[in-house]
N, C-alpha and C positions, 0 to 999 in steps of 0.2 A: 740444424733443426730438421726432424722428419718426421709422418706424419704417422706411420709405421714402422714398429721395433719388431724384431725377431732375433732368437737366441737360436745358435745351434752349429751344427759343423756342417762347415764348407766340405768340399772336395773336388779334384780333379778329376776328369771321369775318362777314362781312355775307351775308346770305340772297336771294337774287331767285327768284323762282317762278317765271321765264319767263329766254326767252334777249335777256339786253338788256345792254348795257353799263351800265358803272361811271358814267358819265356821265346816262344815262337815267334809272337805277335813282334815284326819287327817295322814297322810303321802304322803311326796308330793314331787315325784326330784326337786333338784332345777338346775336351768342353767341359760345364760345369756341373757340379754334382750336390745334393744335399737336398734333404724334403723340403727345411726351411728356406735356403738359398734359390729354392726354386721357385717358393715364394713371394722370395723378395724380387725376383728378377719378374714375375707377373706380376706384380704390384707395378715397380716399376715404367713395363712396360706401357702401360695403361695410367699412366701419369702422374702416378704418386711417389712422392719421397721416401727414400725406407733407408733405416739404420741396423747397423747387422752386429749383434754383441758377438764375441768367440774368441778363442786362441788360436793362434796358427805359431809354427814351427818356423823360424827364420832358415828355410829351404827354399828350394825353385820354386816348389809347389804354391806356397803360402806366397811366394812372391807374386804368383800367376793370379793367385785369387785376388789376392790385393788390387792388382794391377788391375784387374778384370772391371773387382765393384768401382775403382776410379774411373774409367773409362765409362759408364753408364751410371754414373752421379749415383751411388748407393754409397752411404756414409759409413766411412771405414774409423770413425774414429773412436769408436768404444771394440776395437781389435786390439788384443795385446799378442806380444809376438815372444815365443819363446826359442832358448837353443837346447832345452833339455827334451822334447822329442820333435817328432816328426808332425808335419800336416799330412793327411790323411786323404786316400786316392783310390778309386774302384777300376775297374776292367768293366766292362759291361761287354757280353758277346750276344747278338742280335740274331736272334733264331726266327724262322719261317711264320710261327703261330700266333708272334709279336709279341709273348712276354720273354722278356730276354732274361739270361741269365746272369747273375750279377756278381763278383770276385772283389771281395774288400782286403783293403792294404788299409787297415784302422784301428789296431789291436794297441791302446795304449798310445795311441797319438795325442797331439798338442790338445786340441779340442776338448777330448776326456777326461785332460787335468785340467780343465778351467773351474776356479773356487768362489765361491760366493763371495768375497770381497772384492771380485769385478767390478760387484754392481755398485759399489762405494762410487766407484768410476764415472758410472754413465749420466749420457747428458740426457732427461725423460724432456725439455723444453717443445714442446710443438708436438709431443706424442699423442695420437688419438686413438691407436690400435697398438696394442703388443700380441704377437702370433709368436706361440709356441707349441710344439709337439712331445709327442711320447719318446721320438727317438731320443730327442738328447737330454731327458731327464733318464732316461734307461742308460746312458752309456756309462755312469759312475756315480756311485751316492752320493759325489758332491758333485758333478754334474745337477742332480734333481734336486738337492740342496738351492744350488745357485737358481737353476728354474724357478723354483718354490719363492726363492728370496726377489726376485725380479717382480715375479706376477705381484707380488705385496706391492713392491715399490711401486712398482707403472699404477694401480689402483690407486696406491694413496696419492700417488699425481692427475688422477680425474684420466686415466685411461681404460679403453675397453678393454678386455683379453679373449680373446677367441682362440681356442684349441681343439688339434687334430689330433686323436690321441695316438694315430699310426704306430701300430702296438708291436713290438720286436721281442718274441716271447725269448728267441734263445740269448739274451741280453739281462733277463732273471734269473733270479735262481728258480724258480716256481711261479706256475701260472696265479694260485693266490696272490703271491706278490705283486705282481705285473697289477693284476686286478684292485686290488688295494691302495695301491701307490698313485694308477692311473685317476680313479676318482678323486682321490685327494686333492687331485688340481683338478679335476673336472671341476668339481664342488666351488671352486676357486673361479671358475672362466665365467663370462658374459654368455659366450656361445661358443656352444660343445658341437663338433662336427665330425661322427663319426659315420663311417661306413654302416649300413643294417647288419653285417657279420658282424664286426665291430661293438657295435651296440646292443649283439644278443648276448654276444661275452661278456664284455662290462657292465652290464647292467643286469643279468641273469632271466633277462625277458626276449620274447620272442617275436612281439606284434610290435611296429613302428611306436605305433601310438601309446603301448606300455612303456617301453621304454623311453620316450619322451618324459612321460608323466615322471618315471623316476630320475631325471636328472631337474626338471623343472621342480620337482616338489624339493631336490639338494638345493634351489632358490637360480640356476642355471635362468638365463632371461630367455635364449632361441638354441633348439634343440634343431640342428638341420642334419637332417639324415640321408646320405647317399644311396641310391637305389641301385645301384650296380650300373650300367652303361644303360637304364631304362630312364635314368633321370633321377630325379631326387624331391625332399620331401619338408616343411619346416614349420615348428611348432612353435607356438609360444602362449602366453596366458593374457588375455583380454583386463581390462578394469575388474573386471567381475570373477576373474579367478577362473573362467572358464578356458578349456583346451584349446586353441584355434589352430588349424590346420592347412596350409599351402602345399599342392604336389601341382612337380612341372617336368611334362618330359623334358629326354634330352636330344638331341641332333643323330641323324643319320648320317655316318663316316665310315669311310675306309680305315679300317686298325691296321698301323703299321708298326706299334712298342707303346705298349701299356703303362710305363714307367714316368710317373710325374703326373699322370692322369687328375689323382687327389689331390696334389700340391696345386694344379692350374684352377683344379673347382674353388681350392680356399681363395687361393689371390683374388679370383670372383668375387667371392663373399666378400671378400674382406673390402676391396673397394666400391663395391656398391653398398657397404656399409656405412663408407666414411662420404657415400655422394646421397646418403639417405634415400635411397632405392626401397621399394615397398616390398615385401616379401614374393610376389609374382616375378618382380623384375630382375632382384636380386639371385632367386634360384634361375632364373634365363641365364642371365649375366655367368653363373657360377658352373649350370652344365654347360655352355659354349666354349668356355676356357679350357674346362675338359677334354670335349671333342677335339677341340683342334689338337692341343697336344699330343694327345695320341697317333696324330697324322704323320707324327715327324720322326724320325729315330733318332735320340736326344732323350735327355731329362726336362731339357728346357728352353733348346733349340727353339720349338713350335710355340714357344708361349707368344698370344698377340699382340702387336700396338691395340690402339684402341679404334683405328680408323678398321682393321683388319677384324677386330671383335664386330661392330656394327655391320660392317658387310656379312658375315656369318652370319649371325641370328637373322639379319633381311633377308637371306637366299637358301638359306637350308634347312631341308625339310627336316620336320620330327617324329619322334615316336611317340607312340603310346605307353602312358604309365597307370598304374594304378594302386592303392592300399590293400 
């Protein structure tokens, strides 16, 4: 029983300190990879139960992830494990300016062929939140089939759905597409949490608060919008049908790898979701997970306990945001 579901592909992420190929790199940490998994591993951290649906490849790799989510109680049991391909694995090489470059080994792995009759599978008992993203509905029409088919199910079991649409245009055949497909499950989520770039694309509006209004009038409940590293921002509609509005900076940090930044904001949200945090606290909660991530070089290394989240927000200073 878990209190948060997420669908999506794992991966192993190998580290290089320098810019050198896959071939060169001849020692190399490894850790963990995936927008959703990085998710699940801040959720997690921060006290809550999480269940992880997907396929993995009966390989090392798939053996390592597995092992992994066992070792920090993430519930592996809606994994199915296949020998007809592989589990899926990146390179990331760590450059001076902190966003790193990133090298996938994922073309056609296990994760890609997972079909919508997984979800026959899954146990939804004790779910309160299902987190899904744009990646892994983008990796294979039945990939976004199965997403599509999950979000139905977890709803019709009294769960929320909150989605990142973290948008992977060359994964389309066309930017229409991407656009089209992405809403469809917008229109689907509780709360839609897109970056303001993000949100000018998908929604073809320009100001925070338009684009709010047009996921909210799709019937969307909280529209929380990413301000870039100035903070973030989150709407929703009153009794009365009117817009209301929350903006909260975010923390002053040293940038050490930009990668995961998004995925630490959702874990945020996503648990002070489910501890009913008020829109003020919940954007605090959701840029501090941010910040710190980014301190770390890792996808998810940096993500906090909850003792390490509470000292951050008490001692570090903020910035200024604004609309």
């Amino acid at each position: 029983m878990a209190e948060v579901m997420t669908i999506g592909e794992p991966m192993v992420n190998l580290i290089a300190d320098s810019d050198q190929t896959y071939m060169e790199a001849r020692n190399l940490p490894t850790q963990m990879a995936g927008c959703e998994f990085n998710v699940a591993i801040g959720a997690n951290r921060q006290g809550h139960s999480v269940s992880y649906v997907t396929t993995l490849g009966e390989d090392w790799q798939g053996d390592m992830i597995v092992d992994y989510m066992n070792t920090i109680d993430i519930d592996t049991g809606n994994i199915r494990r296949t020998t007809k391909a592989s589990t899926g694995s990146q390179l990331k090489v760590v450059l001076p300016d902190g966003d790193p470059k990133v090298i996938y080994f994922r073309a056609g792995s296990a994760a890609s062929r997972t079909t919508p009759d997984i979800v026959d599978d899954v146990d939804f008992d004790g779910v309160k939140v299902l987190h899904v993203t744009g990646v892994f509905a983008a990796l294979a029409p039945n990939t976004y089939e199965t997403e599509s088919r999950l979000i139905d199910e977890a709803r019709a079991h009294g769960a929320l759905v909150t989605f990142d649409p973290n948008p992977r245009p060359t994964l389309w055949h066309s930017e229409e597409e991407m656009i089209y497909a992405t809403n469809k499950l917008a229109a689907k989520s509780d709360v839609f949490m897109p970056g303001l770039s993000e949100g000018q694309l998908f929604s073809g509006r320009q100001d925070p608060r338009d684009i709010a209004d047009f996921y909210l009038d799709m019937g969307v409940k909280k529209v929380i919008i990413k301000l870039g590293d100035a903070g973030s921002a989150l709407f929703e509609r009153n009794e009365a049908g009117e817009r209301v509005e929350t903006v909260v900076p975010s923390f002053v940090v040293d940038v050490v790898d930009t990668v995961g930044a998004g995925d630490g904001f959702a874990s945020g949200a996503i648990t002070a979701l489910l501890e009913g945090l008020d829109a003020e606290h919940l954007l605090e909660r959701a840029n501090a997970v941010g910040a710190i991530q980014v301190t770390s070089v890792s996808d998810s290394e940096g993500l906090p306990t909850r003792a390490e989240l509470e000292r951050f927000i008490a001692e570090t200073p903020r910035k200024e945001v604004s609309l």
